[in-house]
C-alpha positions, 0 to 999 in steps of 0.5 A: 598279300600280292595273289588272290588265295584261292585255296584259303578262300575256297577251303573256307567256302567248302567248309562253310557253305555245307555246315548245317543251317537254314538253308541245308535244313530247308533244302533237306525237307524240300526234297523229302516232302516234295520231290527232286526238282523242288530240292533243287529249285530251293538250292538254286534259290540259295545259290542265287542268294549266295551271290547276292552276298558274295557280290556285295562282299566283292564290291564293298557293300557288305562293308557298307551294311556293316558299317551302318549296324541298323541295316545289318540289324534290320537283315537280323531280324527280317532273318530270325522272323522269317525263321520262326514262322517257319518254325511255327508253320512247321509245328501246327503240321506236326500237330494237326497232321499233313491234311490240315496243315501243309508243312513249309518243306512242302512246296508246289512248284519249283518258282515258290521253292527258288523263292523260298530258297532266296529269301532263306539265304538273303535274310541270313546274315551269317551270310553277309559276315561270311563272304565280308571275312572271305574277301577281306582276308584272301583278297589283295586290296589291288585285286582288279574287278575281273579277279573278283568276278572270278573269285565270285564265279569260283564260290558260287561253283562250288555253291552250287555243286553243294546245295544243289547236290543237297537237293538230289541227296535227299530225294534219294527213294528211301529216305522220301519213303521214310519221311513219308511214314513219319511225317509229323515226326520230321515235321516236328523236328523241323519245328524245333530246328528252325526255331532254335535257329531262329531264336539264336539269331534273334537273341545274338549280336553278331556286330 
């Protein structure tokens, strides 16, 4: 391969980054239970997580995990314990009701919701195998450093487009107003996704 492929590395991405997981359900329940603006905060947070991995991949440090398995290891289970606290959080909500228990979907402001959003993506590492795979088959091993800056710019566009998109969908009036009747139902779906999420990582060897 002489040429970057664009359309096979933005095809994966726009195929990818979509797909239900950690990070669309977050943002989903954000912008239910809290509003717009915290949607969206929480998508940038995964954005800014994206890019995180997709530099790394970029440069060679995604490699570099992958190679010693213990750091790849150590983001596994940051990942799946972060995700089953979630999944409890969301829970004892579903359980007790909104006034007793506040559900993780629901956030305050927008700096916790980019925080959560980051920490979302930055212990996934379904996210670290992703952008290593995408560089490894689409990238020319004599790509110079301002092709992968564009390769970089070029998903973390398209990373936006979507997951901040994600934010405004959700908010969407009448879908907040069903969430609003039926919260402890959404809590307790949130429960079981986040968990069986979180236990499917924690169980799964992925190197």
């Amino acid at each position: 391969m002489d040429a970057i492929n664009y359309p096979l590395i933005l095809g994966a991405a726009l195929i990818a980054i979509p797909s239900p997981g950690p990070a669309t359900l977050a943002i989903a329940g954000a912008s239910m239970a809290s509003g717009r603006r915290i949607g969206m905060a929480l998508g940038a947070g995964v954005v800014c997580g994206s890019l995180t991995w997709s530099t790394s991949a970029a440069f060679g440090l995604s490699a570099i995990m992958l190679a010693h398995v213990w750091m790849f290891e150590a983001v596994r289970y940051a990942g799946a314990a972060y995700l089953i606290y979630l999944s409890i959080v969301s829970a004892r909500s579903a359980c007790f009701g909104k006034g007793k228990k506040a559900s993780p979907v629901e956030i305050s402001s927008m700096g916790a919701a980019f925080r959560k959003g980051l920490a979302i993506h930055l212990t996934n590492p379904k996210a670290i195998l992703f952008f290593g795979s995408l560089y490894s088959i689409g990238v020319p091993a004599g790509a110079t450093a301002g092709d992968l800056v564009s390769i970089i710019a070029a998903v973390g566009s398209l990373s936006a487009f979507i997951m901040i998109g994600y934010g405004w969908l959700f908010s969407i009036a009448s879908v907040r107003q069903a969430y609003i009747r039926l919260h402890r139902w959404f809590s307790g779906l949130f429960a079981l996704a986040f968990g069986a999420i979180g236990f499917k990582l924690l169980t799964t060897r992925l190197v």
